[in-house]
C-alpha positions as a Markdown table, in Angstrom:
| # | Residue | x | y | z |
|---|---|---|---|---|
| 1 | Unk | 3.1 | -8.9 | -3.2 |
| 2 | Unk | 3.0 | -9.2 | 0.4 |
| 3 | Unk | 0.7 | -12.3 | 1.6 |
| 4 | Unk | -0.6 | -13.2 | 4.7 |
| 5 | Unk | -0.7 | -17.3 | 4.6 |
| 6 | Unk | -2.7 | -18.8 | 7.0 |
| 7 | Unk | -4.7 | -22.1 | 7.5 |
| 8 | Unk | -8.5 | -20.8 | 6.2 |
| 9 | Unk | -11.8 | -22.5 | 6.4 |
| 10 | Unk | -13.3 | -22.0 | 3.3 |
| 11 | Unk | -16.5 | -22.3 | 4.1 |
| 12 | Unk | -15.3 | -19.0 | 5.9 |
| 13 | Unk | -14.1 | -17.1 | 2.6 |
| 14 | Unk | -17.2 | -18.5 | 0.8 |
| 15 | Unk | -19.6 | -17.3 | 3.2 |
| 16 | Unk | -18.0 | -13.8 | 3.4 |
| 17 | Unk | -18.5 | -14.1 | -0.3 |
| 18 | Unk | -22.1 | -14.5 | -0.4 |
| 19 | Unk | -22.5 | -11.7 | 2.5 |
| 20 | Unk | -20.9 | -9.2 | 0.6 |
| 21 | Unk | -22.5 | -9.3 | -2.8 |
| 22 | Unk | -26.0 | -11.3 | -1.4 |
| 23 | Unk | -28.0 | -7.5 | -0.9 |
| 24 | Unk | -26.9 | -6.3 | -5.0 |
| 25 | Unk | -27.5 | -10.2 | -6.2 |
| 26 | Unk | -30.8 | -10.0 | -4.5 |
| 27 | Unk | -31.6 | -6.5 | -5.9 |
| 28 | Unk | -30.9 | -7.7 | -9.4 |
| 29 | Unk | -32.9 | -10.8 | -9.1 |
| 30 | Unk | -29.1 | -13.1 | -9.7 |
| 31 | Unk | -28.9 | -16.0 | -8.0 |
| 32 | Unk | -25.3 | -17.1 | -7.0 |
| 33 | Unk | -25.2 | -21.3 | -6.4 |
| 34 | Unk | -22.2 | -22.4 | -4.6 |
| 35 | Unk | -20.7 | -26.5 | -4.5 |
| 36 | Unk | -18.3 | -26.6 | -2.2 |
| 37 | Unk | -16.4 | -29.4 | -1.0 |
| 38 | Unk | -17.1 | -30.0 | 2.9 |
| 39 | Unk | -15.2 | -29.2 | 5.8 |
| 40 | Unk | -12.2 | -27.7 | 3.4 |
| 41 | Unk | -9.1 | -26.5 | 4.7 |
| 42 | Unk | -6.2 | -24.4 | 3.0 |
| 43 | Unk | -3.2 | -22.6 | 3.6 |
| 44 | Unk | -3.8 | -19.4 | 1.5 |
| 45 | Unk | -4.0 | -15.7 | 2.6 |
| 46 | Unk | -8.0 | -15.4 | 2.6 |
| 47 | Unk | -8.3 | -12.0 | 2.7 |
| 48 | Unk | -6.3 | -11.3 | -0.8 |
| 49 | Unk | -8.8 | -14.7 | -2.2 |
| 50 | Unk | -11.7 | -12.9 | -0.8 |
| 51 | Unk | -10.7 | -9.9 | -2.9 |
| 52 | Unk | -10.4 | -11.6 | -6.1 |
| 53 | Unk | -12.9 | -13.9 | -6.2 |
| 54 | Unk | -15.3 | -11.0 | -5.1 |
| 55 | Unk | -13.8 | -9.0 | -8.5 |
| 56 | Unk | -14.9 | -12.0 | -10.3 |
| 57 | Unk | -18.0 | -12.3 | -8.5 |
| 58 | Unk | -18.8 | -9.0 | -9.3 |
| 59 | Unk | -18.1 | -8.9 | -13.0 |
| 60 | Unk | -19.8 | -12.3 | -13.7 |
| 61 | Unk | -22.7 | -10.3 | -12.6 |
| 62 | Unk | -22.4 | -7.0 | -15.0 |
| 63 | Unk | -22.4 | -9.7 | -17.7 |
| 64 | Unk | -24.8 | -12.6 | -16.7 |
| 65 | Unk | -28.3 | -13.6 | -17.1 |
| 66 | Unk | -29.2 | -14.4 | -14.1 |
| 67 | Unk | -27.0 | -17.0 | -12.7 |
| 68 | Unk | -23.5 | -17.7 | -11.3 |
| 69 | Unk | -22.1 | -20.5 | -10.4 |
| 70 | Unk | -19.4 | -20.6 | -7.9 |
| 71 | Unk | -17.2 | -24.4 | -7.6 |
| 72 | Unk | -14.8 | -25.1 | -5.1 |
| 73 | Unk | -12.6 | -28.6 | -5.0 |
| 74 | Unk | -9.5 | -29.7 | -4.8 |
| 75 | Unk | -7.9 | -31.4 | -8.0 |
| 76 | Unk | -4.5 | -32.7 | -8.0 |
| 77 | Unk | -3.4 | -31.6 | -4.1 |
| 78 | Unk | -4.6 | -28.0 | -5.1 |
| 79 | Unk | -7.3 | -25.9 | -4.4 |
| 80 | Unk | -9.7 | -24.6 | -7.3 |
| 81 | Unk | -12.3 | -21.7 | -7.2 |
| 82 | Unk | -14.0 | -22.0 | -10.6 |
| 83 | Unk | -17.0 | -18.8 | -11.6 |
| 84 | Unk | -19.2 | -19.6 | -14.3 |
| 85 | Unk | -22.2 | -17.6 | -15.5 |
| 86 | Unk | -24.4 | -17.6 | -17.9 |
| 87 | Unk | -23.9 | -14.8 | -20.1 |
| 88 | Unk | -22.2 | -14.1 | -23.2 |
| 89 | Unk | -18.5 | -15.2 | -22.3 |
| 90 | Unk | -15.1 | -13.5 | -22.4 |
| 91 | Unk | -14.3 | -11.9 | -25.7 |
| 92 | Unk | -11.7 | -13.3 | -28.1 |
| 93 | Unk | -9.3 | -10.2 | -26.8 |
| 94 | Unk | -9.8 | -11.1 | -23.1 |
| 95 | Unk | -9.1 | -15.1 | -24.0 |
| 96 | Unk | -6.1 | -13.7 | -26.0 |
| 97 | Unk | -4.4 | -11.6 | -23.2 |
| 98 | Unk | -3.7 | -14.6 | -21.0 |
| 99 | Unk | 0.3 | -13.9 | -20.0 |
| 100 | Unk | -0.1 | -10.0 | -20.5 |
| 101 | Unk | 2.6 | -8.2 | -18.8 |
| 102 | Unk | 2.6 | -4.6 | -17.3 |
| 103 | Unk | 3.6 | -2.4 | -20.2 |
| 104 | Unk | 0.8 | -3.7 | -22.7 |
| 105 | Unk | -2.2 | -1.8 | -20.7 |
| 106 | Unk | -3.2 | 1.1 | -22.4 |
| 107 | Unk | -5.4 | 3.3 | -19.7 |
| 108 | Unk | -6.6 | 6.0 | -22.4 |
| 109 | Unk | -8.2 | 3.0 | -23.9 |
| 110 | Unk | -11.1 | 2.3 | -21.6 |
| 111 | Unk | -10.8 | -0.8 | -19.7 |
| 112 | Unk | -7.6 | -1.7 | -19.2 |
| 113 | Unk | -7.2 | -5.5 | -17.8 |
| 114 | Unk | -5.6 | -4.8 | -14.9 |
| 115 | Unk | -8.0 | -6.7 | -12.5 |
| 116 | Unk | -7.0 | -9.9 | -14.3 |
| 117 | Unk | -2.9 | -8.7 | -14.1 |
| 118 | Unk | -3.3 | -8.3 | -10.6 |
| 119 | Unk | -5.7 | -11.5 | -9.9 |
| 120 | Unk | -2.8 | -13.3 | -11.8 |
| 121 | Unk | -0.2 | -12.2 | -9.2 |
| 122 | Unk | -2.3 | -12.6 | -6.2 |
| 123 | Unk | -2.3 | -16.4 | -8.1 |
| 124 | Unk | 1.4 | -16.3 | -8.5 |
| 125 | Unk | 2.4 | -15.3 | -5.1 |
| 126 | Unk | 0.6 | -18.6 | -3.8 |
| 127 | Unk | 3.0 | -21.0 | -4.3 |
| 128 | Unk | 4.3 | -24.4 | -2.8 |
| 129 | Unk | 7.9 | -25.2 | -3.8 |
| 130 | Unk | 7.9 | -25.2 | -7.6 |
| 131 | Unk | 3.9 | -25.2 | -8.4 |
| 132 | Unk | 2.7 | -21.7 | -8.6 |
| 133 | Unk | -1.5 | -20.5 | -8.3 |
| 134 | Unk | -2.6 | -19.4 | -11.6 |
| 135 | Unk | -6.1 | -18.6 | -13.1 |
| 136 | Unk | -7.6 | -19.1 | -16.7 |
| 137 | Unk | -10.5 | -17.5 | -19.0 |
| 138 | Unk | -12.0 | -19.5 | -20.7 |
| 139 | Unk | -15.9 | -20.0 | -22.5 |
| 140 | Unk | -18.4 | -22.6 | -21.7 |
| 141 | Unk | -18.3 | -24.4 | -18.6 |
| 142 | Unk | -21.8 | -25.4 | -17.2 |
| 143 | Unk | -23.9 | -22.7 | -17.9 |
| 144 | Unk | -22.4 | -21.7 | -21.3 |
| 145 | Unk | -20.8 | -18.4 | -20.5 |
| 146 | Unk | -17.8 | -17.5 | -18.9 |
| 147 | Unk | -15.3 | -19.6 | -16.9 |
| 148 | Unk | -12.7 | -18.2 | -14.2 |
| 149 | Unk | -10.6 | -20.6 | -12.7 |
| 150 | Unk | -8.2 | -19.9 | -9.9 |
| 151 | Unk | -6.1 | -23.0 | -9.0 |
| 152 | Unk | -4.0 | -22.9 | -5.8 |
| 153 | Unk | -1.3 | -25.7 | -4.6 |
């Protein structure tokens, strides 16, 4: 997966964030809160981040009530985006396929999981010596629905 690394503000990606989905959020009466850390700094290609978060953006919002919550902090000298909304949650399946590979997506089956495949590499391919990025599904959180984390060193 090709990257483009470079030192990003991001209060930069978040922003770009908000600008891109604030019009359909807006339309469908969503709100989108963001806690950020200030003045934060990474090395990270912000344009494959913008991407994926936006994915996750935008499929918090097919499933939510009415709120998402977007966190971003550093934990451990690396850099988490955590999405939480308010809806239902991931199903069991979704929570099960955590280290799916390629050749267990079936496309004739509907939806097929490949945003989270590729979300997972676009995790990988950030890496600092041995640590890796990764993300993880998981139910609860704050607003007692689902929970995307992407963690980056």
């Amino acid at each position: 997966l090709p990257l483009n690394i470079d030192e990003s503000d991001i209060e930069h990606v978040v922003d770009n964030l908000l600008a891109t989905n604030e019009s359909y959020l807006n339309h469908k009466n969503m709100i989108l809160e963001v806690n950020q850390s200030a003045d934060l700094v990474w090395y990270l290609d912000a344009d494959l981040i913008g991407i994926l978060l936006n994915d996750v953006v935008i499929n918090a919002s097919r499933y939510c009530q009415g709120t998402i919550l977007l966190s971003v902090y550093t934990e451990n000298q690396q850099i988490v985006f955590k999405v939480e909304d308010d809806g239902p949650g991931y199903p069991q399946s979704m929570l099960d396929a955590n280290d799916m590979h390629m050749q267990h997506f079936d496309i004739a089956h509907g939806r097929t999981g490949l945003g989270l495949y590729f979300a997972r590499l676009i995790a990988q391919a950030h890496s600092k010596g041995e640590t890796k990025g990764s993300i993880l599904l998981k139910n609860g959180g704050s607003l007692g629905g689902s929970v995307f984390i992407l963690t980056l060193p």
